[in-house]
N, C-alpha and C positions, 0 to 999 in steps of 0.2 A: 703169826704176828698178832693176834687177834683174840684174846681169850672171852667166851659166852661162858656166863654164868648166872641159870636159870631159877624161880624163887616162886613161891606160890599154890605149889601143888597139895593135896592134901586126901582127904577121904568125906565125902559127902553123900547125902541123900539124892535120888531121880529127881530130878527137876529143880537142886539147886543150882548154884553159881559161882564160881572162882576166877579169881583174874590171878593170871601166871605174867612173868616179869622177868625180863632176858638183861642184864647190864654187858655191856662191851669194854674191856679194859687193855690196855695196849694201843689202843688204835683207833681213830674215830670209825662209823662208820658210818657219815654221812652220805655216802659216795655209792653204801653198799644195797643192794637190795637185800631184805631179810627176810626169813620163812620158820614157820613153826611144821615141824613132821611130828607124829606117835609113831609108837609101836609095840605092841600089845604082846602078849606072852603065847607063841606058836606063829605071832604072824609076820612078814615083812615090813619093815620103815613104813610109812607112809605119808603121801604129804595133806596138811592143814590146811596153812592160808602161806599168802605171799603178801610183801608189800612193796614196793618202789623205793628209789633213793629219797622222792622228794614225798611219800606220802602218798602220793594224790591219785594211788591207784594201786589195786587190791582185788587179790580176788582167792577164791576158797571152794574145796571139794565141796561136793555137792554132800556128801554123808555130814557137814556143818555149815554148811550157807544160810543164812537167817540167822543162828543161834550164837556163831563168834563172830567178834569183831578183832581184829588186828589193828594195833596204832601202833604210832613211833615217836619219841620223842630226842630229836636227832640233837638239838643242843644238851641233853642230859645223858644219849648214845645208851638210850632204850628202845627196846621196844615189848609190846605188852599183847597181851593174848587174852582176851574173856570172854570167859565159856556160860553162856546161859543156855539153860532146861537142860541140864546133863542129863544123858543116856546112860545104862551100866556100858550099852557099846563102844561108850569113849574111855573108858578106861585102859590106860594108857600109861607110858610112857613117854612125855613131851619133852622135845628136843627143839632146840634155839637154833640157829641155820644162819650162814652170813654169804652171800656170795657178792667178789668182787664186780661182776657186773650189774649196774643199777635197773638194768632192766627185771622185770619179776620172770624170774625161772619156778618149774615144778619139780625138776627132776633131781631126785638128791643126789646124783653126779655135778649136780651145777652149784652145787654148797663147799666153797671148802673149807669153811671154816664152822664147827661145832660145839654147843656145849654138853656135860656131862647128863643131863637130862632132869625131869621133875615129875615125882609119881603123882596121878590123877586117879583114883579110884571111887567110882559113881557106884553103890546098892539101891537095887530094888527095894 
């Protein structure tokens, strides 16, 4: 019911900065909790950050704690992702995440709703 379609990604230098951008069309998703995962070329999904229905609470893998931020902007039914001091090890495959319960989930079994994804490629 729910279509993510994700915007932003690009190819940059170690220790730039991109901000990625999820829109929700079909269906609000103020209600929903939201998660960004990668996933890199040989390795498993993996998860990002998470956020709440209402915001006000967040939280993020330790391999990017300090460096992204997750917001959301529920009256315009975004949410956004910005990656400062890129690594080449984030280089990735970013994926927009929706799950119907507002609480923040980690496990990409608790997402069911996704979008096509956004390449990120950080060089040394």
């Amino acid at each position: 019911q729910v279509k993510l379609v994700e915007s932003g990604g690009g190819s940059v230098q170690a220790g730039d900065s991109l901000r990625l951008s999820c829109a929700a069309f079909g269906r609000t998703i103020g209600s929903y909790a939201m998660g960004w995962f990668r996933q890199a070329p040989g390795k498993e999904r993996e998860f990002v950050a998470a956020i709440d229905w209402s915001g006000g609470h967040t939280y993020y893998a330790d391999s990017v704690k300090g460096r992204f931020t997750i917001s959301r902007d529920n009256a315009k039914n975004t949410i956004d992702l910005r990656l400062n001091k890129l690594k080449p090890e984030d280089t990735a495959v970013y994926y927009c995440a929706a799950s119907t319960n507002p609480v923040i989930r980690v496990g990409i079994g608790s997402y069911e709703y996704w979008g096509q994804g956004t390449q990120v490629t950080v060089s040394s």
